[in-house]
N, C-alpha and C positions, 0 to 999 in steps of 0.2 A: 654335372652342374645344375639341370633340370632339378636333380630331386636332390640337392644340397640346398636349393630355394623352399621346394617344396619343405622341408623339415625347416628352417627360416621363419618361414611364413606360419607354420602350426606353431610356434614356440611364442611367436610376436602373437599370435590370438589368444592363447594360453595364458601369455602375459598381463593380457591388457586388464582384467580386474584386479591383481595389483599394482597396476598403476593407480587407478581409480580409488583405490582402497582409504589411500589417502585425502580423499574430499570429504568436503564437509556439505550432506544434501539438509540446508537451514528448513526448505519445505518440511520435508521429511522428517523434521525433530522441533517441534513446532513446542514454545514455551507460554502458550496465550489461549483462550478460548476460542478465539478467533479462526487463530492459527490453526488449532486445533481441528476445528470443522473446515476447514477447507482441507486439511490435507484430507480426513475422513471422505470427504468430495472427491477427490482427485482421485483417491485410492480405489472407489464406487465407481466412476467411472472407467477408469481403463480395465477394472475387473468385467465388467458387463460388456467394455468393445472385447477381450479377448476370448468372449466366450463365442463372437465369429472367427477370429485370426487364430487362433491355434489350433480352431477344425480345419481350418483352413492351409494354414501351415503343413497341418501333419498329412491331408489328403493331399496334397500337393507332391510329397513324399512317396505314399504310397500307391497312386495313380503310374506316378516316372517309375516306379521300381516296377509293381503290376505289368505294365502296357512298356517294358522295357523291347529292344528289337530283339536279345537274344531269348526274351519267353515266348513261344511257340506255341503253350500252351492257354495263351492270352487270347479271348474271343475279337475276332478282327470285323468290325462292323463301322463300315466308311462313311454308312448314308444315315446312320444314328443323328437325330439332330433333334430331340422331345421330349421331356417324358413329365406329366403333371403333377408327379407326386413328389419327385425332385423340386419341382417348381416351386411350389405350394413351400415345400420345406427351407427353400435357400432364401426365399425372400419372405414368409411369414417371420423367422425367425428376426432376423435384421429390423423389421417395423415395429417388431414389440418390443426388442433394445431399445430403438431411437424414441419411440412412447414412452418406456419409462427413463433413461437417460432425460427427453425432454423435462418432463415430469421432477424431477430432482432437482434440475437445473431451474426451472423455476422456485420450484418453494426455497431452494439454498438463496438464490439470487436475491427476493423481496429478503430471508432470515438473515443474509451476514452483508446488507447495504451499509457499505460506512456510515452514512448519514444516520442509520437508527440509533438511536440513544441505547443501551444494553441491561438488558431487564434484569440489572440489580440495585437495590435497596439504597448501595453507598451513593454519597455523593459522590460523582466526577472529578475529578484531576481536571484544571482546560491548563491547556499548555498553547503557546499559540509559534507557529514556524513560520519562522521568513527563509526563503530558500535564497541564498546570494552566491555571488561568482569569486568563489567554489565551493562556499561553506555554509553551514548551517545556523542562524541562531532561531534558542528559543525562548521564549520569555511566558515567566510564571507571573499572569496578572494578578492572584491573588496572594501571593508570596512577593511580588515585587521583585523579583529577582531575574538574571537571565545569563543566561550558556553560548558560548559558539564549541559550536562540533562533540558538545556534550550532554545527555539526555537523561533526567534520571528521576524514576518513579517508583512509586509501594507495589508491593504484588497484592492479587489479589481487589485491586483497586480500578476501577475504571477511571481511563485517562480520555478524554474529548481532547484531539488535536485541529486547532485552527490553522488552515494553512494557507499560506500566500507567498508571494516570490515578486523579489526587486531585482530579479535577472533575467536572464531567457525562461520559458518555461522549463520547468523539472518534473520530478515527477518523487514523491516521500515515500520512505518501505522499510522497513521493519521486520525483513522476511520471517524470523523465527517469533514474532508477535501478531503477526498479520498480511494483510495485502496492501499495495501499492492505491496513491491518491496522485491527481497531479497536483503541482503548484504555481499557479500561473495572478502575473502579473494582472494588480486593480479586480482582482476576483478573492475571492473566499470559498476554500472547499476543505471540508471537514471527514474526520477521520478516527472512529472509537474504538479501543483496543482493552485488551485489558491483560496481563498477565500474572503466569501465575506461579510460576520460579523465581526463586533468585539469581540472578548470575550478569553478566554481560553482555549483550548481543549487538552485533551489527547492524547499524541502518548507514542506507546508503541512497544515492541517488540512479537513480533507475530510467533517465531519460538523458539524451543526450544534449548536451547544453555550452559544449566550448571545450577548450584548450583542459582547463583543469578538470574535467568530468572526473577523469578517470580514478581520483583520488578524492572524492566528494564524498569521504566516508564519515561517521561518527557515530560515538560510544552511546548504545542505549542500556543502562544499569537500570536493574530492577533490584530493588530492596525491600527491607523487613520496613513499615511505617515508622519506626521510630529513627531506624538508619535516614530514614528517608528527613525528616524533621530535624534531626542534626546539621544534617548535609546542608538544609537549607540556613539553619542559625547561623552555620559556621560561615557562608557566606556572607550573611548581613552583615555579621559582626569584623570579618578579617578581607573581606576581600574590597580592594581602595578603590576598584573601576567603578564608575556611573554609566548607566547605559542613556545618555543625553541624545537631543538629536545633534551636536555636535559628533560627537561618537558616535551616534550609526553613519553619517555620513562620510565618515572616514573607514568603517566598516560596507559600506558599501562596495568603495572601491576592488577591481579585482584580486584574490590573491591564492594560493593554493599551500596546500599541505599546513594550514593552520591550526598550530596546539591548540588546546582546549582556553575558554578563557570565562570568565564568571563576573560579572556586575550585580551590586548588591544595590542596586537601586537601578529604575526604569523609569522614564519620564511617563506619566500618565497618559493614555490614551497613541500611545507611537504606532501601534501596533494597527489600529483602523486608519491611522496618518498613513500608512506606508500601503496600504488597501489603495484608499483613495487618492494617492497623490496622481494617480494619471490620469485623475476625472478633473483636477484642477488646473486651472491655467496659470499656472505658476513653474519657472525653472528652476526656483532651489526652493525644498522640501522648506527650509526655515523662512521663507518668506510666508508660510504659511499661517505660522502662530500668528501673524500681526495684523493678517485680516481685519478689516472693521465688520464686527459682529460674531466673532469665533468666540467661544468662551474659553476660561483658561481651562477647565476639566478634558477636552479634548483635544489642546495643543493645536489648535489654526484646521480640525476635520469638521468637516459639515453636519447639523445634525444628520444624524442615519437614519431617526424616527420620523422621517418625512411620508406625505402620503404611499409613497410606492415601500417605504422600506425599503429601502435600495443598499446590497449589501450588509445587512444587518447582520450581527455579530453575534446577538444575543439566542440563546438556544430553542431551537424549532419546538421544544411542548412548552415553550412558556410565550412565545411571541409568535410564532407559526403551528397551521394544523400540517403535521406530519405527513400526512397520507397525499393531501393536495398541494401542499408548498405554498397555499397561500395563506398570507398574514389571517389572522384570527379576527381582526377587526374586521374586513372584507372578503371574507369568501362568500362566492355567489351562491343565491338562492340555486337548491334544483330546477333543473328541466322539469316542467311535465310531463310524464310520458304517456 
């Protein structure tokens, strides 16, 4: 019975990469520049930790086989407890790993910060994401147009994602484009990617956030620019929905496993409305428009260009200095040093 397991047991480990064979690792097949360098990261690192653990591994091996009870021929030395040339070797090596590991880890961290605008020539795609319960929309401010649970952009082109969330927090990802932002509620956090196949990839929600998380998935299509320019005519022209704040508010509400759907018009400014609606003391989002002193251009939202900037929407090299986060109008004189 003993070794009827045993044979069992060797067959299920044998097994077990084709089980696996069938996953799809999205790090691992990375379609975006982004993407790209980070898995180069990923791959940099655990190459450089395994140059401890497989000496490690393998002496482990060959110490238990060495110093076994039936070799005899093995030096038996009980009070052995020293030696500094081992020393020297087990822990210099390890420091100069985590040296340059750290080292990497920094220059990658400032190079692939979502926040950096991407040091190409094109303009930007802005796409801007509202995270809701369970779904996704997006809305193209300068196209006018807007998607639930469906994404779709030029290869080869930098897209600038604005993101925000009128549900619990979440968290936006792109895995085969890039890394993960959160999305959180009366806040704004941005997200630049750029790809550079064509094809279809999965974005999904990567925080936990309620009942329908689990299926909080949507289609991100990359296309050729003209694909791309079509897709959006043909919405202006064929598809009947308005994205009103009647309609978000009924998109608000919770729901799950919702088909894709397309509005070929956005009410101007919805999209910093839905930022700021929980800085306002107001309990329906449309009491807002009627504010005395809103304009119509922002639909009942506060100017944003107030002294602090608060929230602002507009992109950090044209309204902020990058480096400090702060507005260009007011950043402080240096210290003396």
């Amino acid at each position: 019975m003993n070794k009827f397991r045993n044979i069992l047991f060797t067959v299920l480990c044998f097994s077990l990469p084709l089980f696996l064979s069938g996953c799809k690792a999205a790090l691992l097949n990375p379609k975006g520049i982004i993407a790209n360098a980070e898995m180069h990261l990923l791959i940099d690192a655990v190459l450089l930790m395994l140059l401890v653990v497989v000496p490690v591994i393998i002496l482990t091996g060959v110490i238990a086989w060495k110093y076994r009870a039936g070799n005899t021929k093995a030096e038996y030395t009980p009070d052995w407890s020293h030696n500094t040339m081992l020393e020297i070797i087990w822990w210099t090596i390890p420091c100069i790993i985590i040296v340059i590991l750290g080292t990497i880890t920094w220059v990658s961290t400032h190079a692939l910060d979502p926040y950096k605008p991407l040091a190409v020539k094109t303009k930007p795609l802005v796409i801007q994401v509202v995270a809701l319960s369970w779904k996704w929309l997006f809305i193209y401010p300068e196209q006018h147009i807007a998607t639930i649970n469906f994404v779709q952009m030029p290869a080869n082109v930098p897209v600038r994602f604005l993101i925000t969330a009128d549900a619990p927090m979440n968290s936006f990802q792109i895995p085969q484009l890039g890394g993960q932002i959160y999305a959180m509620a009366g806040m704004q956090t941005k997200l630049n990617l750029m790809a550079d196949t064509v094809g279809d990839y999965r974005g999904l929600s990567t925080n936990y956030s309620g009942e329908g998380f689990s299926n909080m998935f949507f289609t991100a299509r990359v296309s050729t620019q003209k694909d791309f320019e079509q897709w959006v005519k043909k919405i202006q022209k064929k598809s009947p929905q308005k994205l009103t704040m009647d309609t978000y508010n009924k998109l608000v509400q919770p729901s799950e496993d919702m088909p894709p759907e397309y509005f070929s018009a956005v009410d101007e400014g919805l999209f910093n409305t839905v930022v700021m609606k929980d800085m306002m003391p107001m309990k329906d989002m449309k009491n807002m428009q009627n504010m005395p002193g809103m304009t119509s251009d922002t639909h009942g939202m506060m100017d944003m260009k107030n002294s602090h900037d608060v929230q602002n929407t507009k992109d950090y090299e044209t309204e902020r200095d990058y480096k400090t986060r702060w507005h260009k109008g007011t950043i402080p004189p240096e210290r003396p040093r």
